[in-house]
N, CA, C and O atoms as CSV, one atom per row, in Angstrom:
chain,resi,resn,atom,element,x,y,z
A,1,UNK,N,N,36.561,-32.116,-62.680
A,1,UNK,CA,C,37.519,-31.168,-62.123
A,1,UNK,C,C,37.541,-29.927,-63.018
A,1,UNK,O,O,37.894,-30.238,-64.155
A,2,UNK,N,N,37.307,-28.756,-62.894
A,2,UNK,CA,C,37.426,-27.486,-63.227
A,2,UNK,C,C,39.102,-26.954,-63.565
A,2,UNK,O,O,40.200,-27.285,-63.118
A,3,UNK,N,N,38.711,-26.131,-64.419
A,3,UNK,CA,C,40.343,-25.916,-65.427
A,3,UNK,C,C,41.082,-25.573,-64.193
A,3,UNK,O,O,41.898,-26.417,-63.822
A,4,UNK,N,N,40.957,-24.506,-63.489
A,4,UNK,CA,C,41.565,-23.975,-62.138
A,4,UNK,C,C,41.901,-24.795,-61.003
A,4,UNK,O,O,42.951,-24.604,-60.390
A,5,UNK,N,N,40.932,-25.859,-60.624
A,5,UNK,CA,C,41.523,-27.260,-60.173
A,5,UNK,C,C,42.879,-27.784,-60.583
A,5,UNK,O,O,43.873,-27.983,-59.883
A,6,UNK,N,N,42.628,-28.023,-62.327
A,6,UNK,CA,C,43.671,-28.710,-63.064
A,6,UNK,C,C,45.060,-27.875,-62.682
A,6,UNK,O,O,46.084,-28.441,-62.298
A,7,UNK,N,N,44.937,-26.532,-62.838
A,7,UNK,CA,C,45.888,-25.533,-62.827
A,7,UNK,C,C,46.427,-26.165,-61.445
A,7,UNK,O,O,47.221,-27.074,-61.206
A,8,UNK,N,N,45.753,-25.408,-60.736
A,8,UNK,CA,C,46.365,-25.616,-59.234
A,8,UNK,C,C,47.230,-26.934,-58.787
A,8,UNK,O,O,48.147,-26.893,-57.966
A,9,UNK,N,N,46.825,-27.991,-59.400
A,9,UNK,CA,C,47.387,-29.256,-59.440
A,9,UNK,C,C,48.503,-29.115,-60.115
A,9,UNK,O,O,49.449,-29.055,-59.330
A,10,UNK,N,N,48.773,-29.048,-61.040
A,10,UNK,CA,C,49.695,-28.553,-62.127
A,10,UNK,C,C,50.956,-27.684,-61.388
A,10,UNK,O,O,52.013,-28.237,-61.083
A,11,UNK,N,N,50.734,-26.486,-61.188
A,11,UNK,CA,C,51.526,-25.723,-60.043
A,11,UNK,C,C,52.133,-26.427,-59.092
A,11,UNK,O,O,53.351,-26.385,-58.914
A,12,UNK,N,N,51.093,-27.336,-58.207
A,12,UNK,CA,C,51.411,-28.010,-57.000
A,12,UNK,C,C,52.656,-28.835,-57.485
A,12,UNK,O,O,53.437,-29.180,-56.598
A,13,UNK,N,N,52.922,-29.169,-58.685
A,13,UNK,CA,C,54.025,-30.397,-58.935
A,13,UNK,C,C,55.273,-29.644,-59.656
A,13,UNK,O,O,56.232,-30.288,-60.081
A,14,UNK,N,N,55.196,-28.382,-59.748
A,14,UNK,CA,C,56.494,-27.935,-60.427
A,14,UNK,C,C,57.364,-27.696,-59.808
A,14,UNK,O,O,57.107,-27.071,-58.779
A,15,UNK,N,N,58.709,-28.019,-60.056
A,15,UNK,CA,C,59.778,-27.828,-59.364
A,15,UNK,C,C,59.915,-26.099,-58.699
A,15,UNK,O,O,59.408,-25.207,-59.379
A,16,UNK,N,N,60.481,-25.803,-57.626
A,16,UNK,CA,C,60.688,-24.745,-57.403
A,16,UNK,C,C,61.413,-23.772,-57.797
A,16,UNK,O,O,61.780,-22.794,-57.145
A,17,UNK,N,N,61.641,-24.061,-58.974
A,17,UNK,CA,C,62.964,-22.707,-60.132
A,17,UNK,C,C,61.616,-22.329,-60.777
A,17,UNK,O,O,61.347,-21.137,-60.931
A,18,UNK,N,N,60.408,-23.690,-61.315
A,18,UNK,CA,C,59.286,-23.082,-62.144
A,18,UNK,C,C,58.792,-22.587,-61.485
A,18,UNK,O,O,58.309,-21.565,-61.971
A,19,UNK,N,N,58.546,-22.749,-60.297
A,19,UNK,CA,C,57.058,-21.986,-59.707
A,19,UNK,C,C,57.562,-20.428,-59.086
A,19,UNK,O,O,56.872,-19.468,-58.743
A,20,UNK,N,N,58.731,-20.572,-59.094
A,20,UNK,CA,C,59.215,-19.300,-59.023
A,20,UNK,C,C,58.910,-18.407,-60.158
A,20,UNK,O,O,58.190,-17.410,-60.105
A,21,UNK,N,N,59.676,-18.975,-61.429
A,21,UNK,CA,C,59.253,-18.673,-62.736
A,21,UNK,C,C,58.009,-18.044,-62.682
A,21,UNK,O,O,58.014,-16.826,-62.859
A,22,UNK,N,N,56.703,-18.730,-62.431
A,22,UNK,CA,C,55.903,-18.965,-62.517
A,22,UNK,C,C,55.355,-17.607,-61.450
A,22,UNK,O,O,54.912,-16.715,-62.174
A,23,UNK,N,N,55.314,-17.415,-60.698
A,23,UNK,CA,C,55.010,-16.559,-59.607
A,23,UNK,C,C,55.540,-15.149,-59.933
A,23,UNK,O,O,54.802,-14.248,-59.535
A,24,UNK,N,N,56.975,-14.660,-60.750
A,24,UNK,CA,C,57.412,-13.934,-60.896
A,24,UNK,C,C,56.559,-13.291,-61.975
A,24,UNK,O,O,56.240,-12.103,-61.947
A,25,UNK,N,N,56.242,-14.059,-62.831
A,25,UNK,CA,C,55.120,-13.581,-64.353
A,25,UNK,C,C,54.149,-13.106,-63.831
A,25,UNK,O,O,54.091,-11.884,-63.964
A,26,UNK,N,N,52.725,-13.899,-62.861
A,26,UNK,CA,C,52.178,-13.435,-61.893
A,26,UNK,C,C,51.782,-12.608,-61.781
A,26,UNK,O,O,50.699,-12.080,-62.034
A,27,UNK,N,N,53.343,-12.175,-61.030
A,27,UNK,CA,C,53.560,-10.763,-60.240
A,27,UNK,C,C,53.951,-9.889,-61.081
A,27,UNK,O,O,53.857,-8.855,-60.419
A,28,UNK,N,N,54.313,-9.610,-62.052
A,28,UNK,CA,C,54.265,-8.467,-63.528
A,28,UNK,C,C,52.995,-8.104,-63.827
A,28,UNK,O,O,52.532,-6.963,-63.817
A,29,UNK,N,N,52.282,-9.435,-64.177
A,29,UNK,CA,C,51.173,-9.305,-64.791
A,29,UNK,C,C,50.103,-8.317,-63.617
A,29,UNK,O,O,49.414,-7.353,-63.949
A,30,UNK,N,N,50.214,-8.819,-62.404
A,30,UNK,CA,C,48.992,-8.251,-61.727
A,30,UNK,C,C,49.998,-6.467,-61.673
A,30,UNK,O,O,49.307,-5.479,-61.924
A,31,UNK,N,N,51.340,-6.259,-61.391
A,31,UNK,CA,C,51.600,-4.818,-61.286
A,31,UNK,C,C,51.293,-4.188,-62.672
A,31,UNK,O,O,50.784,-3.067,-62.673
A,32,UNK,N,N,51.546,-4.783,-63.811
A,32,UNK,CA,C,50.828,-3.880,-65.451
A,32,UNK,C,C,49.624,-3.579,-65.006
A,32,UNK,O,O,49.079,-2.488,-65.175
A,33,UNK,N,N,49.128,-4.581,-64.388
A,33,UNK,CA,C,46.950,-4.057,-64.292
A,33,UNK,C,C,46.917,-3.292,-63.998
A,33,UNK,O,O,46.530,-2.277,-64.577
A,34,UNK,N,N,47.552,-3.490,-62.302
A,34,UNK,CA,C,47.316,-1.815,-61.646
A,34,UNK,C,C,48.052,-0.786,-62.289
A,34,UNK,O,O,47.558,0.340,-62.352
A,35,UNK,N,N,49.260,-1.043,-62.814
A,35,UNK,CA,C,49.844,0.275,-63.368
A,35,UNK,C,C,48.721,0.871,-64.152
A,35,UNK,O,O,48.196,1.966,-63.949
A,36,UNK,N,N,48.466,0.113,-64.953
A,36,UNK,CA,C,46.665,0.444,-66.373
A,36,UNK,C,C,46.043,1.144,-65.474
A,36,UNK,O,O,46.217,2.360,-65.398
A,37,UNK,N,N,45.285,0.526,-64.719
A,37,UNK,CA,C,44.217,0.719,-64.085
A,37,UNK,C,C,44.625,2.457,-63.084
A,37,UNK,O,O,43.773,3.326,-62.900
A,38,UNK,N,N,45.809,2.532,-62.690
A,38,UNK,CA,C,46.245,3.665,-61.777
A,38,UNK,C,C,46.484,4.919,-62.916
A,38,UNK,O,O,46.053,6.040,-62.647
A,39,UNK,N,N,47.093,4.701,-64.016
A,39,UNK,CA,C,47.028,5.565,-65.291
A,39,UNK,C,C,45.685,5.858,-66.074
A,39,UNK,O,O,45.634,6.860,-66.787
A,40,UNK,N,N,44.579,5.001,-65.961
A,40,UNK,CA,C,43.318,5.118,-66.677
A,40,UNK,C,C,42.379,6.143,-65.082
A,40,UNK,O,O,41.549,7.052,-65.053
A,41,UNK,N,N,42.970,5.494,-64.216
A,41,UNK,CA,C,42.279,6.480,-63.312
A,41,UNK,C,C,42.526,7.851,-63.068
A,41,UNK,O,O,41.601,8.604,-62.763
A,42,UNK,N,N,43.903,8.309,-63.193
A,42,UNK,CA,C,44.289,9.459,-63.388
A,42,UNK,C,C,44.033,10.658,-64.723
A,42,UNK,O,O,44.103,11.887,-64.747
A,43,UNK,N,N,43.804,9.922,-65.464
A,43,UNK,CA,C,43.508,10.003,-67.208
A,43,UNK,C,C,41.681,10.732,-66.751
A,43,UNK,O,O,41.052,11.782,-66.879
A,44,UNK,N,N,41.591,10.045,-66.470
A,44,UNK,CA,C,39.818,10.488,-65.966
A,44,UNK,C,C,39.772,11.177,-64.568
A,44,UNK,O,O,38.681,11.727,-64.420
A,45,UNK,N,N,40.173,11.250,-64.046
A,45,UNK,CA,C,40.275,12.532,-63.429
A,45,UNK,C,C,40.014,12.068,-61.792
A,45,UNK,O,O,39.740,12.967,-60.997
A,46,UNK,N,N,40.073,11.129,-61.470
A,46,UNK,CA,C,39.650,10.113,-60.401
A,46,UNK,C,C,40.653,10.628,-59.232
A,46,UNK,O,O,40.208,10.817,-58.100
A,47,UNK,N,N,41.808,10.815,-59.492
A,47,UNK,CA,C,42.756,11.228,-58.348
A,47,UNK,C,C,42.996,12.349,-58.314
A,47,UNK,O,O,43.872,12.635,-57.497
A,48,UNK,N,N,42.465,13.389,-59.028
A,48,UNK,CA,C,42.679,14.638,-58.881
A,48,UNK,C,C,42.441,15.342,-57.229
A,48,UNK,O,O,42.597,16.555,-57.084
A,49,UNK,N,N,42.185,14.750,-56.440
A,49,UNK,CA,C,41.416,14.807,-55.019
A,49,UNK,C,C,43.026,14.936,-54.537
A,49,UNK,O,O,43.352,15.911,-53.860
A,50,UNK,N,N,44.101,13.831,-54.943
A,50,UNK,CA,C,45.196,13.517,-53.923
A,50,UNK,C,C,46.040,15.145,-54.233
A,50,UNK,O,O,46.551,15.892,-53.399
A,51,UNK,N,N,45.961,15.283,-55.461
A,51,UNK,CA,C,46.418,16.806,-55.974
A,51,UNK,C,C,45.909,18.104,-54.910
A,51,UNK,O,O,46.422,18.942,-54.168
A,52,UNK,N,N,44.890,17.771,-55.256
A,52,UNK,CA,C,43.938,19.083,-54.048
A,52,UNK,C,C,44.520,19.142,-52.527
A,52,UNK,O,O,44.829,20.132,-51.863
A,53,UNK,N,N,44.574,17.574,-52.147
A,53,UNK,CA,C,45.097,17.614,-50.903
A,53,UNK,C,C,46.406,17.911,-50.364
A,53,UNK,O,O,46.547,18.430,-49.257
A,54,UNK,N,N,47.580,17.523,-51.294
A,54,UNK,CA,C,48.494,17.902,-51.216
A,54,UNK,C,C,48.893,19.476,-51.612
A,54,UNK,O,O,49.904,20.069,-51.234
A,55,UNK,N,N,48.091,19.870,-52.264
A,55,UNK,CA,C,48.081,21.687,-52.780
A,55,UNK,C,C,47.758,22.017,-51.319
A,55,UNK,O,O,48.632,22.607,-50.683
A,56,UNK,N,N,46.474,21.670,-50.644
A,56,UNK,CA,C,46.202,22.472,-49.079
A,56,UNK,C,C,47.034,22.295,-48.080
A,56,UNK,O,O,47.323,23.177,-47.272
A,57,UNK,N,N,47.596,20.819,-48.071
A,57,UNK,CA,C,48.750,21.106,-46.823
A,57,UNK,C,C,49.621,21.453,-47.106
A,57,UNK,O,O,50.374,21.717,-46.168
A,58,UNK,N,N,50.113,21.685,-48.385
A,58,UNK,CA,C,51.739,22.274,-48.510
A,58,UNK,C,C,50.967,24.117,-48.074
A,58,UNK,O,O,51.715,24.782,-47.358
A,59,UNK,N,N,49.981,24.626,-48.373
A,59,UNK,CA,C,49.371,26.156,-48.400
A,59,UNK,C,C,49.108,26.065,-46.756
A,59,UNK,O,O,49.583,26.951,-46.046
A,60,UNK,N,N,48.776,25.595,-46.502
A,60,UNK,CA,C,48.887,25.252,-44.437
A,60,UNK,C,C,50.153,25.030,-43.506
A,60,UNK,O,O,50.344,25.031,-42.290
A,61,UNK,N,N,51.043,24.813,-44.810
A,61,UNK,CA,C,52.744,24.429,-44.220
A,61,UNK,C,C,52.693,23.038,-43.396
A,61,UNK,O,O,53.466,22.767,-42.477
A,62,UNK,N,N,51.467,22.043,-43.960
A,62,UNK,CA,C,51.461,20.498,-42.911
A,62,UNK,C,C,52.281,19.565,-44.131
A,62,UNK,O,O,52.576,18.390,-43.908
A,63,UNK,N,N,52.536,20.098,-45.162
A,63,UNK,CA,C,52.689,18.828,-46.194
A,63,UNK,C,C,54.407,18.464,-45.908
A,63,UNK,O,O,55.269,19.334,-45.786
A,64,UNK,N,N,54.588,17.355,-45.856
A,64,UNK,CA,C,56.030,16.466,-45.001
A,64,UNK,C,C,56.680,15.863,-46.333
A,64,UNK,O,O,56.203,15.210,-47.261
A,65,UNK,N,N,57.929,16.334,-46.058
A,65,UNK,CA,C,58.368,15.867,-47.209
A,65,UNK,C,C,59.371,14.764,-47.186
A,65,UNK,O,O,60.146,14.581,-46.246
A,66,UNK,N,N,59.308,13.899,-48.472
A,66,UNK,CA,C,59.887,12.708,-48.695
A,66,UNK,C,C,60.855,12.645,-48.856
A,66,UNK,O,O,61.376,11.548,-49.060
């Protein structure tokens, strides 16, 4: 059986306050990545495109505001 097997088994038997627990960490952990990953992309210049686009429709009078 493979560690991730074991895991999954493991999970499968925890009470539901842990796996909540458990799911909530998870879910931090995978939003830090992308937060990283959305800040390292901006850092390098990767989204500078959404900038451009929003500069032309607000200069066209299409850009809608929030």
């Amino acid at each position: 059986m493979s560690k991730i097997d074991e895991l999954k088994a493991d999970i499968e038997r925890l009470p539901s306050e842990e796996f909540a627990g458990l799911f909530h960490w998870l879910s931090e952990r995978e939003w830090e990545s992308w937060d990283r990953e959305i800040e390292a992309d901006s850092q390098a210049g990767r989204l500078d495109f959404l900038v451009r686009e929003a500069h032309e429709e607000k200069a066209k009078g299409i850009l809608k505001e929030m």
